[in-house]
PyMOL Python script that loads the backbone (N, CA, C, O; Angstrom):
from pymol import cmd

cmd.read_pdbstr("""\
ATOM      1  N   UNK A   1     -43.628-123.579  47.485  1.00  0.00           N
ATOM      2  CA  UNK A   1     -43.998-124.564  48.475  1.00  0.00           C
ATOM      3  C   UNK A   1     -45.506-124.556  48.692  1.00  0.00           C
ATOM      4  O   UNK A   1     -45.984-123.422  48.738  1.00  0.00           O
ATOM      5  N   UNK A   2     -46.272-125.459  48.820  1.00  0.00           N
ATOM      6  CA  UNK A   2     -47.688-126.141  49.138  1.00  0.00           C
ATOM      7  C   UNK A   2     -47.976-125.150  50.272  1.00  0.00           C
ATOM      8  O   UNK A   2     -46.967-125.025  50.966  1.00  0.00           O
ATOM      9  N   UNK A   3     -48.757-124.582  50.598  1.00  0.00           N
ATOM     10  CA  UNK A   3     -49.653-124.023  51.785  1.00  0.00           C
ATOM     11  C   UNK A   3     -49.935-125.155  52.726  1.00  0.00           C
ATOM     12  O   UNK A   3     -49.840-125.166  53.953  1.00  0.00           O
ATOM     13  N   UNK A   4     -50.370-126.283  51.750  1.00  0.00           N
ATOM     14  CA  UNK A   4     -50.959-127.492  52.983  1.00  0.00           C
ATOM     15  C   UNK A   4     -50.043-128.566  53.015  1.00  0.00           C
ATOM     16  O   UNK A   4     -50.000-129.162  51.939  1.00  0.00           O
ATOM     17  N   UNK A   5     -49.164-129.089  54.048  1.00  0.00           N
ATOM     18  CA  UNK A   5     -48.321-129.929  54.265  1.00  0.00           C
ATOM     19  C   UNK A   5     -48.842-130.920  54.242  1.00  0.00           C
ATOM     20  O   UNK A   5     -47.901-131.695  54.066  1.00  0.00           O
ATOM     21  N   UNK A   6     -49.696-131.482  54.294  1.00  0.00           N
ATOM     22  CA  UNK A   6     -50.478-132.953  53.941  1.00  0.00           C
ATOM     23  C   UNK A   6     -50.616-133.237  52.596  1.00  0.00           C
ATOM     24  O   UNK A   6     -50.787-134.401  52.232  1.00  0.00           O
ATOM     25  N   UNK A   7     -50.552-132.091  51.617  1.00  0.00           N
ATOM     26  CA  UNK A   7     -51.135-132.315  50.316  1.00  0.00           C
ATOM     27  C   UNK A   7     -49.673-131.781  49.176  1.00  0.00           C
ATOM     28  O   UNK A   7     -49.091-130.737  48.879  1.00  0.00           O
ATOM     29  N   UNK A   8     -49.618-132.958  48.907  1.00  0.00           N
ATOM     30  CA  UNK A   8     -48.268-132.354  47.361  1.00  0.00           C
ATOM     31  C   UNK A   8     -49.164-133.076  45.830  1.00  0.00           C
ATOM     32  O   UNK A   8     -49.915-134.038  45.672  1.00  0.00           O
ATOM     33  N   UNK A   9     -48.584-131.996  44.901  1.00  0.00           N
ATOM     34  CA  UNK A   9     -49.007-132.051  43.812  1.00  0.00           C
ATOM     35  C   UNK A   9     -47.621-131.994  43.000  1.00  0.00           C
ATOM     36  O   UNK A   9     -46.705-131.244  43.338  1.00  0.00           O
ATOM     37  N   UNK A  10     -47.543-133.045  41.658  1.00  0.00           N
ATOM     38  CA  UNK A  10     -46.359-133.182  40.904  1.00  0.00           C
ATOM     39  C   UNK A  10     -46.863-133.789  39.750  1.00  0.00           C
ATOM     40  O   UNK A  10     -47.371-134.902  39.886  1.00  0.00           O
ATOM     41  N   UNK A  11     -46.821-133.255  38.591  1.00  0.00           N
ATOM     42  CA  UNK A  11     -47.113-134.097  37.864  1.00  0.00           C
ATOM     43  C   UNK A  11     -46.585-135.308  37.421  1.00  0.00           C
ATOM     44  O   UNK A  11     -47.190-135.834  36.487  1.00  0.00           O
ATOM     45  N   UNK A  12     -45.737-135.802  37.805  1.00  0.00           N
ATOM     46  CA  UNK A  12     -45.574-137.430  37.704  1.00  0.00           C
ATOM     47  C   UNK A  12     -45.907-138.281  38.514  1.00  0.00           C
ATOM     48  O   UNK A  12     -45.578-139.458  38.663  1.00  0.00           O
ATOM     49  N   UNK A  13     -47.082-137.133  39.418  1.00  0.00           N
ATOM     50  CA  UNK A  13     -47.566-138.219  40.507  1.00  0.00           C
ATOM     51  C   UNK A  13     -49.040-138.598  40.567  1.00  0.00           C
ATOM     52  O   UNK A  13     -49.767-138.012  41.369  1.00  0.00           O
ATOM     53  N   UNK A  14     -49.431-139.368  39.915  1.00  0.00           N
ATOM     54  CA  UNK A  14     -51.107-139.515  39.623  1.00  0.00           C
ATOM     55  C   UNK A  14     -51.641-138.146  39.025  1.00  0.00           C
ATOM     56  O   UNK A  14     -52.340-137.240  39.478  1.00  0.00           O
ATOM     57  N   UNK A  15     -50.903-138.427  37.598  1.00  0.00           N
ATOM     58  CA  UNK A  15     -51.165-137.537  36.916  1.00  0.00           C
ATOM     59  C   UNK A  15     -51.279-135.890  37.418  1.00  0.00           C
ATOM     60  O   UNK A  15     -52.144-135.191  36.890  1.00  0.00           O
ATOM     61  N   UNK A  16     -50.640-135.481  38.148  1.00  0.00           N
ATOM     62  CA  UNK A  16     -50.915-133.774  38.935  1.00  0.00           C
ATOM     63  C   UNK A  16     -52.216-133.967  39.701  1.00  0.00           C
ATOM     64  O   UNK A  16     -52.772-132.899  39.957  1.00  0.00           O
ATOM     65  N   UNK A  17     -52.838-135.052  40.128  1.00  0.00           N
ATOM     66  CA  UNK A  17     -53.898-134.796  41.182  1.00  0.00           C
ATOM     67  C   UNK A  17     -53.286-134.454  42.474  1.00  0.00           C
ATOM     68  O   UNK A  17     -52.106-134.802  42.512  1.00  0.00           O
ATOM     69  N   UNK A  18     -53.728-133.857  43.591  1.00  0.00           N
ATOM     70  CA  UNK A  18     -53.570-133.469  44.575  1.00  0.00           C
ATOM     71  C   UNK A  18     -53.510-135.103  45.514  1.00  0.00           C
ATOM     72  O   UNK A  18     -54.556-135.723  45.325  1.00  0.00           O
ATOM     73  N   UNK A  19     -52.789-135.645  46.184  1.00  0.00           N
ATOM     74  CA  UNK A  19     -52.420-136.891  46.870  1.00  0.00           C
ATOM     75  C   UNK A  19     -51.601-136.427  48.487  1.00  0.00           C
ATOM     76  O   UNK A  19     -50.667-135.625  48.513  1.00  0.00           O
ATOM     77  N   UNK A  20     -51.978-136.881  49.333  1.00  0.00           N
ATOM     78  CA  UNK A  20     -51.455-137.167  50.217  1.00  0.00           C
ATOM     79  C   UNK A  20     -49.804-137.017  50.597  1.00  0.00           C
ATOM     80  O   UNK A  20     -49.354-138.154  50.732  1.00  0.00           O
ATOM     81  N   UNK A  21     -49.321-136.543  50.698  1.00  0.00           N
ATOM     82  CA  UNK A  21     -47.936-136.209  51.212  1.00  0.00           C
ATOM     83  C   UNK A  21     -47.145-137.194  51.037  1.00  0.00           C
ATOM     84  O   UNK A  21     -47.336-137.694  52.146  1.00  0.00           O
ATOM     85  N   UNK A  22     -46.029-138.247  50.302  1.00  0.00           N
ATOM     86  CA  UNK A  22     -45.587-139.211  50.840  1.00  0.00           C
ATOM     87  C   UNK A  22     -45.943-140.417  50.148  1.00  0.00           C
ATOM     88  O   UNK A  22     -45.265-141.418  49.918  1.00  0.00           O
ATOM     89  N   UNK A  23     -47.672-140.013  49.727  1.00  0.00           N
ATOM     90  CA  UNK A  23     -48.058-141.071  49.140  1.00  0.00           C
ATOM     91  C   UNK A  23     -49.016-140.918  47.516  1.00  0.00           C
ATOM     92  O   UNK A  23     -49.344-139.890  46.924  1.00  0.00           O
ATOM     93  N   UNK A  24     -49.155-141.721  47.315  1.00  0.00           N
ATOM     94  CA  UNK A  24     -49.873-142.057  45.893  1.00  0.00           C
ATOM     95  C   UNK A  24     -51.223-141.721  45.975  1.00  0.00           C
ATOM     96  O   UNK A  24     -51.766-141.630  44.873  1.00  0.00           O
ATOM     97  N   UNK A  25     -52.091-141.460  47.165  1.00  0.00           N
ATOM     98  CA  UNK A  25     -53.502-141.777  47.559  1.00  0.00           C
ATOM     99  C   UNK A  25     -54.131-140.200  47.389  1.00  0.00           C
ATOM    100  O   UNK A  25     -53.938-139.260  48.161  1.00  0.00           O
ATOM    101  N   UNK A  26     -54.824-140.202  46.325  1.00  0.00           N
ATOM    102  CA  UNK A  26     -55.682-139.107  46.082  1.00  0.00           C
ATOM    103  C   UNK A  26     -56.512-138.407  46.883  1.00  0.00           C
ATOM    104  O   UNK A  26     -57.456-139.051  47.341  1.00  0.00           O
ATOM    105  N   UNK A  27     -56.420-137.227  47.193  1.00  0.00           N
ATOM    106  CA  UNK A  27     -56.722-136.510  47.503  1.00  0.00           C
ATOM    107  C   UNK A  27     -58.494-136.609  47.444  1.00  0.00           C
ATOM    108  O   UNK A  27     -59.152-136.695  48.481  1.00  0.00           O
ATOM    109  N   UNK A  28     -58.907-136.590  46.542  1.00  0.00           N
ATOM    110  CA  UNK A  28     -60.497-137.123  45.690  1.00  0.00           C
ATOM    111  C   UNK A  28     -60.674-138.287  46.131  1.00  0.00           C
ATOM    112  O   UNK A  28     -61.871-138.536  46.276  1.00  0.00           O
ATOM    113  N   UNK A  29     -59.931-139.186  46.432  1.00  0.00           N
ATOM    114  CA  UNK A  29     -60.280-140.408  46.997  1.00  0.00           C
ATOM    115  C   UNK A  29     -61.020-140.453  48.601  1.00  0.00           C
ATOM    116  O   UNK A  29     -62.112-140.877  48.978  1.00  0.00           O
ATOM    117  N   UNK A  30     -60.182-139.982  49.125  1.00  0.00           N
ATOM    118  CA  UNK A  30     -60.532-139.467  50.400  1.00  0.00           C
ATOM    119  C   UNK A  30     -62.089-138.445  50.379  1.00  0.00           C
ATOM    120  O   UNK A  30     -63.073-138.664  51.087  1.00  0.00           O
ATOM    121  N   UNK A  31     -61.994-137.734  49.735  1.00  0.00           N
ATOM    122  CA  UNK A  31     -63.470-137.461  49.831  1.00  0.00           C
ATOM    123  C   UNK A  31     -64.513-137.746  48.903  1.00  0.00           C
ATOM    124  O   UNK A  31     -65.453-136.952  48.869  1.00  0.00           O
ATOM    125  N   UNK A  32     -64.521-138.957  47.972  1.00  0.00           N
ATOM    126  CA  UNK A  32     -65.260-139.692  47.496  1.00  0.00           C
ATOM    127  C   UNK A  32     -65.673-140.885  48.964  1.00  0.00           C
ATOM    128  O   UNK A  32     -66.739-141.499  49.001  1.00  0.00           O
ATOM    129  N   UNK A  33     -64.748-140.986  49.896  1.00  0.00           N
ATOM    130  CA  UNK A  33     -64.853-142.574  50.977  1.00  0.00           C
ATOM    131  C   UNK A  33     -65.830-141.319  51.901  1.00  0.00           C
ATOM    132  O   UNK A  33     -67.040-141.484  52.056  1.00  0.00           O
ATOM    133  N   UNK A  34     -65.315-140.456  52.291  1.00  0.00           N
ATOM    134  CA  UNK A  34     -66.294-139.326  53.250  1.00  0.00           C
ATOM    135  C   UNK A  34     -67.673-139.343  52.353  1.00  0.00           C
ATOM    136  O   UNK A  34     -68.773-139.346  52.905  1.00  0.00           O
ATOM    137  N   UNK A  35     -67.563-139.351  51.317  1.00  0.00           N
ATOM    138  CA  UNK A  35     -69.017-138.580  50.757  1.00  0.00           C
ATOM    139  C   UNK A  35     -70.445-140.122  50.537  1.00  0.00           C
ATOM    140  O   UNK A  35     -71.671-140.113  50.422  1.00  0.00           O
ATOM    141  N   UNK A  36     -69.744-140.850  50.564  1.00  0.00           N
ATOM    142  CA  UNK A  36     -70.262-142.110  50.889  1.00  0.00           C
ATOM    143  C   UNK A  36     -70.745-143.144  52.157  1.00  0.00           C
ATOM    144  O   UNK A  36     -71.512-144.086  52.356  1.00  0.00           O
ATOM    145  N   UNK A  37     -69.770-142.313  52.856  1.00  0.00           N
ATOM    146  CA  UNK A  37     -70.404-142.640  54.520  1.00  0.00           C
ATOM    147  C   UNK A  37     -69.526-143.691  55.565  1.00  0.00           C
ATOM    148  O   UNK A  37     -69.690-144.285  56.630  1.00  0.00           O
ATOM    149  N   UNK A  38     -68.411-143.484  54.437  1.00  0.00           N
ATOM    150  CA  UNK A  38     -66.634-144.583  55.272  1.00  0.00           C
ATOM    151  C   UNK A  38     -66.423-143.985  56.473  1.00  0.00           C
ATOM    152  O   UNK A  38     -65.854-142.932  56.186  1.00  0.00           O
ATOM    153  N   UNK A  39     -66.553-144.046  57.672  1.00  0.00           N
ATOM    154  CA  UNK A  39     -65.649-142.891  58.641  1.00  0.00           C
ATOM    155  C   UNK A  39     -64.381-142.241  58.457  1.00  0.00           C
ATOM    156  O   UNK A  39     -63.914-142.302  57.319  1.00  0.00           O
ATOM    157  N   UNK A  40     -63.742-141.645  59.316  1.00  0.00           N
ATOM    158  CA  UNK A  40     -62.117-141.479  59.415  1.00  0.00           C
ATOM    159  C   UNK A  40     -61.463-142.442  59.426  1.00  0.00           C
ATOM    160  O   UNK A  40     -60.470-142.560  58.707  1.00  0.00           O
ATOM    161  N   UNK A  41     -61.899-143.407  60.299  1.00  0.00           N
ATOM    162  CA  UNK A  41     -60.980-144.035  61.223  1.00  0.00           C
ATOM    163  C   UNK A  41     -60.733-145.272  60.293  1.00  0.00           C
ATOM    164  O   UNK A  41     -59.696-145.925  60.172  1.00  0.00           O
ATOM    165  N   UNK A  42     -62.309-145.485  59.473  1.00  0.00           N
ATOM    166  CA  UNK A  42     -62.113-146.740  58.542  1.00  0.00           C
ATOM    167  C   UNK A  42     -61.455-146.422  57.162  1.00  0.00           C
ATOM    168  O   UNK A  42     -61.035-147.229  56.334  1.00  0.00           O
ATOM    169  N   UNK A  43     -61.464-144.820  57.096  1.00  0.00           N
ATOM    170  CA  UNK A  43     -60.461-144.472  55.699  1.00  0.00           C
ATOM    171  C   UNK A  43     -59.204-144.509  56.371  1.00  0.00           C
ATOM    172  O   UNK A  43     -58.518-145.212  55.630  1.00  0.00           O
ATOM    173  N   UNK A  44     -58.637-144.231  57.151  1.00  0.00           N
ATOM    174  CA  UNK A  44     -57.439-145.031  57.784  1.00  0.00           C
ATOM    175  C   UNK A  44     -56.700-146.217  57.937  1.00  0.00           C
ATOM    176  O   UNK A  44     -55.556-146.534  57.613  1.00  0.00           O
ATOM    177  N   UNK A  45     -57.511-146.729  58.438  1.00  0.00           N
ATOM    178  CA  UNK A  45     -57.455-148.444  58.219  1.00  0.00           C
ATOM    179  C   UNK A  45     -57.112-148.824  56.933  1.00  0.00           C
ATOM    180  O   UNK A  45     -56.040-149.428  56.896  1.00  0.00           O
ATOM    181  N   UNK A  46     -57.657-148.675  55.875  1.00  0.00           N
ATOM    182  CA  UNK A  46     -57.619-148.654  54.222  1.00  0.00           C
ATOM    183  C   UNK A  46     -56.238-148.436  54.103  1.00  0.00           C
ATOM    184  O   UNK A  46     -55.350-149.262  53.896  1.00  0.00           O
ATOM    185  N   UNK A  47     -56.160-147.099  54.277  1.00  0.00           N
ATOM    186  CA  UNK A  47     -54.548-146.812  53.917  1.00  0.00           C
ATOM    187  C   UNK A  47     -53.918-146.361  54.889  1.00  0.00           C
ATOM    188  O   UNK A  47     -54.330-145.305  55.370  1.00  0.00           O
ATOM    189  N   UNK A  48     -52.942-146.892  55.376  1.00  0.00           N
ATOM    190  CA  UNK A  48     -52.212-146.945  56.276  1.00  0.00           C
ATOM    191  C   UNK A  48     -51.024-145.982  56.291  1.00  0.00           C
ATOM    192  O   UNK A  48     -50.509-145.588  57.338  1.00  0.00           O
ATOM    193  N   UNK A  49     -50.726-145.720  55.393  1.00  0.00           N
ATOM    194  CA  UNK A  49     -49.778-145.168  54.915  1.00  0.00           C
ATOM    195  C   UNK A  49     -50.004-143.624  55.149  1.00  0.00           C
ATOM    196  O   UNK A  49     -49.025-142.877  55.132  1.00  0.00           O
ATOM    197  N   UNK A  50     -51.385-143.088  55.386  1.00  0.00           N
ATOM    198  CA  UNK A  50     -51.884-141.946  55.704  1.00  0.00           C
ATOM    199  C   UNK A  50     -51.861-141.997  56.907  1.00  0.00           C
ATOM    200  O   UNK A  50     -52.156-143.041  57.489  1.00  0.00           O
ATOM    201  N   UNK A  51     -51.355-140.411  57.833  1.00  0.00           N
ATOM    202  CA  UNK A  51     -51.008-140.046  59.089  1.00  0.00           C
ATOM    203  C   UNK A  51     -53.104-139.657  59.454  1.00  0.00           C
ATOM    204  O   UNK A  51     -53.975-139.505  58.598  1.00  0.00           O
ATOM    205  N   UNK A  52     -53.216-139.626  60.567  1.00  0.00           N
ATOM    206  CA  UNK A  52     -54.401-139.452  61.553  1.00  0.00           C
ATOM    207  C   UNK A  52     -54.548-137.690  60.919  1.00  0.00           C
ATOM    208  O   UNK A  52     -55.469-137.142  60.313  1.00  0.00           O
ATOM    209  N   UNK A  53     -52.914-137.067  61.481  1.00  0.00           N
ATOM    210  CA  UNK A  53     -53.067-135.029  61.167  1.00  0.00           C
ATOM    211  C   UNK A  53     -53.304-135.095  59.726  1.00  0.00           C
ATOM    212  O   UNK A  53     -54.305-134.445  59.427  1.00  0.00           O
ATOM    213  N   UNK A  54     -52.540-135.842  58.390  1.00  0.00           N
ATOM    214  CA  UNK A  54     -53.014-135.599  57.053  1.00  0.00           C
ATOM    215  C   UNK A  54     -54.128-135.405  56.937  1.00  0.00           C
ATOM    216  O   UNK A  54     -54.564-134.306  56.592  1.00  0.00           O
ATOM    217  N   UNK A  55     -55.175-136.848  57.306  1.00  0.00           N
ATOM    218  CA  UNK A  55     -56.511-136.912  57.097  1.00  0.00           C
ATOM    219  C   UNK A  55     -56.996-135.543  57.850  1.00  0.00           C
ATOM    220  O   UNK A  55     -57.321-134.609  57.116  1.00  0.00           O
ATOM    221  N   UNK A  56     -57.059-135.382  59.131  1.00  0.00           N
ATOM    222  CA  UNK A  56     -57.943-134.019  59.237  1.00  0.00           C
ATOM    223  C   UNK A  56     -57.053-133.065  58.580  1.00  0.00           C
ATOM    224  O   UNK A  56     -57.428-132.499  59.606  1.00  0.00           O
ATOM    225  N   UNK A  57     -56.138-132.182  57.829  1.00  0.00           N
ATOM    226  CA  UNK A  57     -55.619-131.411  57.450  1.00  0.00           C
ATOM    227  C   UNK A  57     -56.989-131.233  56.506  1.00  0.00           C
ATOM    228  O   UNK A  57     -57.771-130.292  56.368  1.00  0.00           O
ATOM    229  N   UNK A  58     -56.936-132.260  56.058  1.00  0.00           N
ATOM    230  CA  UNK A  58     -58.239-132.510  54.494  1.00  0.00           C
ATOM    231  C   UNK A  58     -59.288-132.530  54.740  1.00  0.00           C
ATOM    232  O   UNK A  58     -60.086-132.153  53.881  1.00  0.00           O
ATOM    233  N   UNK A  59     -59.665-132.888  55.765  1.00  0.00           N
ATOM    234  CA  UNK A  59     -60.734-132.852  56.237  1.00  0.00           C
ATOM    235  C   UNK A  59     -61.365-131.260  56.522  1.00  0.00           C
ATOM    236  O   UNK A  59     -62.289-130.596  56.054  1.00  0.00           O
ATOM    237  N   UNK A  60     -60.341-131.067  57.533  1.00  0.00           N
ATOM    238  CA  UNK A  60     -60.996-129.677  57.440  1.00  0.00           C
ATOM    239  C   UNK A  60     -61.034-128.109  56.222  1.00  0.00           C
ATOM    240  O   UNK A  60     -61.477-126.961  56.260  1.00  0.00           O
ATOM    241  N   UNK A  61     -60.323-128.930  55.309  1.00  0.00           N
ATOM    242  CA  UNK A  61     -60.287-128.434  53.469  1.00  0.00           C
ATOM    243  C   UNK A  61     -62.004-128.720  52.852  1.00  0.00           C
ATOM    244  O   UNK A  61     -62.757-127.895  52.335  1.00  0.00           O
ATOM    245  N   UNK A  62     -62.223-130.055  53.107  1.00  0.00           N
ATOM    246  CA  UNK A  62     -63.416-130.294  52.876  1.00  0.00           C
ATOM    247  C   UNK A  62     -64.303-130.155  53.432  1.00  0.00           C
ATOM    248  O   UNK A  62     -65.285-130.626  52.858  1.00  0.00           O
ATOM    249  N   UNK A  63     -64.562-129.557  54.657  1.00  0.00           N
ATOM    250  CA  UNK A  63     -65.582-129.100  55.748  1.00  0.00           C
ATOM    251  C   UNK A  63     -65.770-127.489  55.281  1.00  0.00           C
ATOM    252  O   UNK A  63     -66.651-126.649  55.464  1.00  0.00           O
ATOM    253  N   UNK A  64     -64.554-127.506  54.623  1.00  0.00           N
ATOM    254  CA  UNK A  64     -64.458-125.602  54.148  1.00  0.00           C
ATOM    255  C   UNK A  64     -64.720-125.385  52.536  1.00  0.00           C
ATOM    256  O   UNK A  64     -64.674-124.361  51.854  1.00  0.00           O
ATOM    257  N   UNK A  65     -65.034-126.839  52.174  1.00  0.00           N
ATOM    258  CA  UNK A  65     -65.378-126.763  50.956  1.00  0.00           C
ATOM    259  C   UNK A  65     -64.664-126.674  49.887  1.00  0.00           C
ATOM    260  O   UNK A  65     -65.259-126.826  48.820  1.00  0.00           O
ATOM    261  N   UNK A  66     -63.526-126.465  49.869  1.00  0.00           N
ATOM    262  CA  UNK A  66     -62.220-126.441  48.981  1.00  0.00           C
ATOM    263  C   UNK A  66     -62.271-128.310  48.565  1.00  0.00           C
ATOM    264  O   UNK A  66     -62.192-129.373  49.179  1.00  0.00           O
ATOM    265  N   UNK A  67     -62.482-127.758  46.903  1.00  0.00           N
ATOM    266  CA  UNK A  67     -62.522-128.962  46.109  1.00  0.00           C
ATOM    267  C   UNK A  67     -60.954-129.459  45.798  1.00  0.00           C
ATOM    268  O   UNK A  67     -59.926-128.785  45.858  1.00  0.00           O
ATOM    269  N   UNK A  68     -61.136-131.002  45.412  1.00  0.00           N
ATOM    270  CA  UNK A  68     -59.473-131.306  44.996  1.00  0.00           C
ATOM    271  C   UNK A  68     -58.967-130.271  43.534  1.00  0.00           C
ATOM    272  O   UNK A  68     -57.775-130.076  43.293  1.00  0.00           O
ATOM    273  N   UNK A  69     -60.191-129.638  42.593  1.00  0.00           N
ATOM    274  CA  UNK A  69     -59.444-128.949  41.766  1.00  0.00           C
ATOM    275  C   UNK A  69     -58.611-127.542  42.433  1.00  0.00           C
ATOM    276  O   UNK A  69     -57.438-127.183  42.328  1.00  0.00           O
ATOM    277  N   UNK A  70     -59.759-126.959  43.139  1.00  0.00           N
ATOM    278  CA  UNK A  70     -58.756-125.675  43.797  1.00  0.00           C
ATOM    279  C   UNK A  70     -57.442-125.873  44.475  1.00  0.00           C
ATOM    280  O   UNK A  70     -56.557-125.017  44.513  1.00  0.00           O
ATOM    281  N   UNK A  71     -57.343-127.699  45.291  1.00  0.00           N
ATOM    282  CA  UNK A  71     -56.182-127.387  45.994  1.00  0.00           C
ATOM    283  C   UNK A  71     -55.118-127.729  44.783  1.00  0.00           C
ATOM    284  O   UNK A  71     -53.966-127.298  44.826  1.00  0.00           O
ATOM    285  N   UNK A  72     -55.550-128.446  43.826  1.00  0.00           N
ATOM    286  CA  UNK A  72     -54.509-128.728  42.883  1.00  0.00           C
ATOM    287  C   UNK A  72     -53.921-127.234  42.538  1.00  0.00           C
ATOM    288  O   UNK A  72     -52.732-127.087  42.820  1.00  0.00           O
ATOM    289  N   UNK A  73     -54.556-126.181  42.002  1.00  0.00           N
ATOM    290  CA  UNK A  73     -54.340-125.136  42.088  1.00  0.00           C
ATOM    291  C   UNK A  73     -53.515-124.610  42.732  1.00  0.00           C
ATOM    292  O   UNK A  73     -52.414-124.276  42.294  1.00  0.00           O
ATOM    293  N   UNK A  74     -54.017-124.406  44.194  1.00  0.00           N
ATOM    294  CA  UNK A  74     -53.127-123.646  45.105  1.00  0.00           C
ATOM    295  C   UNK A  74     -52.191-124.489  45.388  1.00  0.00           C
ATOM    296  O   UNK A  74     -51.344-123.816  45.975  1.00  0.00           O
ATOM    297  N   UNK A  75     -51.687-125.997  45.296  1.00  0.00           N
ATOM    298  CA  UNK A  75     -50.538-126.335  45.917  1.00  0.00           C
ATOM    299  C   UNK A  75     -49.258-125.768  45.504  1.00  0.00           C
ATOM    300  O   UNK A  75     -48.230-125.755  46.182  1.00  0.00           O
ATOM    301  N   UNK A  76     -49.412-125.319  44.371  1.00  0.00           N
ATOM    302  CA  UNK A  76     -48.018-124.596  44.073  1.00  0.00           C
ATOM    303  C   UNK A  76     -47.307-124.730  42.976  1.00  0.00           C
ATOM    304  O   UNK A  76     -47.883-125.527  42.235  1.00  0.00           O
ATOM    305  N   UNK A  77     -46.431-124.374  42.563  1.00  0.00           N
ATOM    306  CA  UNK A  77     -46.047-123.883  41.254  1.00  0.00           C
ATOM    307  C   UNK A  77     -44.889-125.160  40.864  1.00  0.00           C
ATOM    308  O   UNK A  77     -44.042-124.889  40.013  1.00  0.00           O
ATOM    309  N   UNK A  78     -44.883-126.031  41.269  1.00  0.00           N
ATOM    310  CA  UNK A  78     -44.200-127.395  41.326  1.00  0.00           C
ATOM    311  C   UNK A  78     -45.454-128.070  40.338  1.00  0.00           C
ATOM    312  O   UNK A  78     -44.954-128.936  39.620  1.00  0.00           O
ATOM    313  N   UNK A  79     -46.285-127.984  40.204  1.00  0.00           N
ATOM    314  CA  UNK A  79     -47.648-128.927  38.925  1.00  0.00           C
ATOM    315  C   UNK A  79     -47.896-127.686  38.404  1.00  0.00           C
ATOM    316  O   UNK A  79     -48.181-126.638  38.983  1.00  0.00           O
ATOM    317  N   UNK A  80     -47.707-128.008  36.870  1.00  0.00           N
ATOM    318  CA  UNK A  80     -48.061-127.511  35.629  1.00  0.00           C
ATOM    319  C   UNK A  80     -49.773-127.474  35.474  1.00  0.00           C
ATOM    320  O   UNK A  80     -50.377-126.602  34.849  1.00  0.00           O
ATOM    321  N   UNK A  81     -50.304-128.435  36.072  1.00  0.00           N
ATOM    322  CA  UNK A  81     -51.685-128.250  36.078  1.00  0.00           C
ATOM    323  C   UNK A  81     -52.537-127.455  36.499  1.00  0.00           C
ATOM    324  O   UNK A  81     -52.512-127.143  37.690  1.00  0.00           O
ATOM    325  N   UNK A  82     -53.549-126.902  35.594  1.00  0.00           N
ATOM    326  CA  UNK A  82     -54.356-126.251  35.947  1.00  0.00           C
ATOM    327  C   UNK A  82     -55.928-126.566  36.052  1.00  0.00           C
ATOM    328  O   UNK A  82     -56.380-127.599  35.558  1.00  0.00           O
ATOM    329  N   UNK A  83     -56.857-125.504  36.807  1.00  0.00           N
ATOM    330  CA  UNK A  83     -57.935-126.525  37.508  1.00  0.00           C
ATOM    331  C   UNK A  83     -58.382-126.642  36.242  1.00  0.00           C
ATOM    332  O   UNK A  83     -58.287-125.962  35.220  1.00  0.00           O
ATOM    333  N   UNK A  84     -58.969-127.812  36.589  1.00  0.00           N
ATOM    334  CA  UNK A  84     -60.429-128.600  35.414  1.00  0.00           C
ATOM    335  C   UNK A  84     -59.604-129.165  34.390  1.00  0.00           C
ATOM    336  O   UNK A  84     -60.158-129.519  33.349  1.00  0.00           O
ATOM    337  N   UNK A  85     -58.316-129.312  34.525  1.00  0.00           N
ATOM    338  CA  UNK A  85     -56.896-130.308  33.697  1.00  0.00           C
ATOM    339  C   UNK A  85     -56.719-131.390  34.566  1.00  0.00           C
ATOM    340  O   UNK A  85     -57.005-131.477  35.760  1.00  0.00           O
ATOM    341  N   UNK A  86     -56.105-132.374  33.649  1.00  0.00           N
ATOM    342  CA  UNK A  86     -55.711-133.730  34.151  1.00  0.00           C
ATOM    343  C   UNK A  86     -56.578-134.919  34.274  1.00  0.00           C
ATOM    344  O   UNK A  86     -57.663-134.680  34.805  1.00  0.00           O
ATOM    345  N   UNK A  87     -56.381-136.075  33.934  1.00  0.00           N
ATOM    346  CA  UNK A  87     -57.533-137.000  34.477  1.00  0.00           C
ATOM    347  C   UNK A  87     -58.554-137.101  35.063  1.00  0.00           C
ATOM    348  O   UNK A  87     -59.575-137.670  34.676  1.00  0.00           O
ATOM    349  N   UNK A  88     -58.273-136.272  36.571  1.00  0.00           N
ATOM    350  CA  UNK A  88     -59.461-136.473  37.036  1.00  0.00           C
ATOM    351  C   UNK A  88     -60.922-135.597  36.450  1.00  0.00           C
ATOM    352  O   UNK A  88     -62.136-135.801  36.447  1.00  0.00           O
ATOM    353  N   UNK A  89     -60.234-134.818  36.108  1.00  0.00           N
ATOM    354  CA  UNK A  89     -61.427-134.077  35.374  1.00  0.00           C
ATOM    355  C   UNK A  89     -61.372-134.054  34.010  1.00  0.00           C
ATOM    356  O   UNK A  89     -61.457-133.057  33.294  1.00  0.00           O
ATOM    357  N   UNK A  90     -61.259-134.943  33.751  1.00  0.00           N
ATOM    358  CA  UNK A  90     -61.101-135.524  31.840  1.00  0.00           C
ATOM    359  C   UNK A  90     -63.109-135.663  31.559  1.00  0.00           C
ATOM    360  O   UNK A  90     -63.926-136.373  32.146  1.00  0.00           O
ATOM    361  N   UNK A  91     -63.236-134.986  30.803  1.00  0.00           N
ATOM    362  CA  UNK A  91     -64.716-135.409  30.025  1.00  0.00           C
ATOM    363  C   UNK A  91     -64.782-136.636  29.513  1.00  0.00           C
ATOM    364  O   UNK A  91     -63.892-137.182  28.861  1.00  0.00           O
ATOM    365  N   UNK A  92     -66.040-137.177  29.853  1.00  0.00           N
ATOM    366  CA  UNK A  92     -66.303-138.178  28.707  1.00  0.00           C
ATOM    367  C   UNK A  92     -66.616-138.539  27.474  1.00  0.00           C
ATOM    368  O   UNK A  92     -66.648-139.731  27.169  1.00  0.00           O
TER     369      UNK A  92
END
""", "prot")
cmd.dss("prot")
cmd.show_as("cartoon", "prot")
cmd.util.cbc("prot")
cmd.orient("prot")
């Protein structure tokens, strides 16, 4: 089982990236909209489908610096993936 209840990892789910509980919405997404200068409230708005507690669950992952590869990592033994595997971190 996941440590972080906001965050499940599967690989048939956007490729083993780390996503939102429930939903399709990347994990990396969310802090690509933070790292750009979106608020909370307007990465909310966006996707709706994300709870107010998810977003800070992640939030405070990313205030602590834990990248989407580590949580892919630690979510648990349910994704075959390992860090610096999968799409999102595909070389060019």
């Amino acid at each position: 089982m996941s440590p972080f209840s906001s965050i499940s990892v599967h690989p048939e789910i956007q490729d083993g990236a780390p996503v939102f509980s429930g939903t399709r919405v990347r994990v990396e997404t969310f802090y690509d909209f933070l790292r750009i200068g979106v608020s909370l409230n307007e990465f909310l708005d966006e996707f709706p489908s994300i709870t107010r507690d998810q977003a800070l669950e992640v939030y405070d992952l990313m205030n602590r610096q834990v990248t989407p590869d580590q949580i892919a990592y630690l979510a648990g033994p349910q994704s075959n993936i390992q860090p610096g595997e999968g799409r999102m971190f595909a070389s060019a």
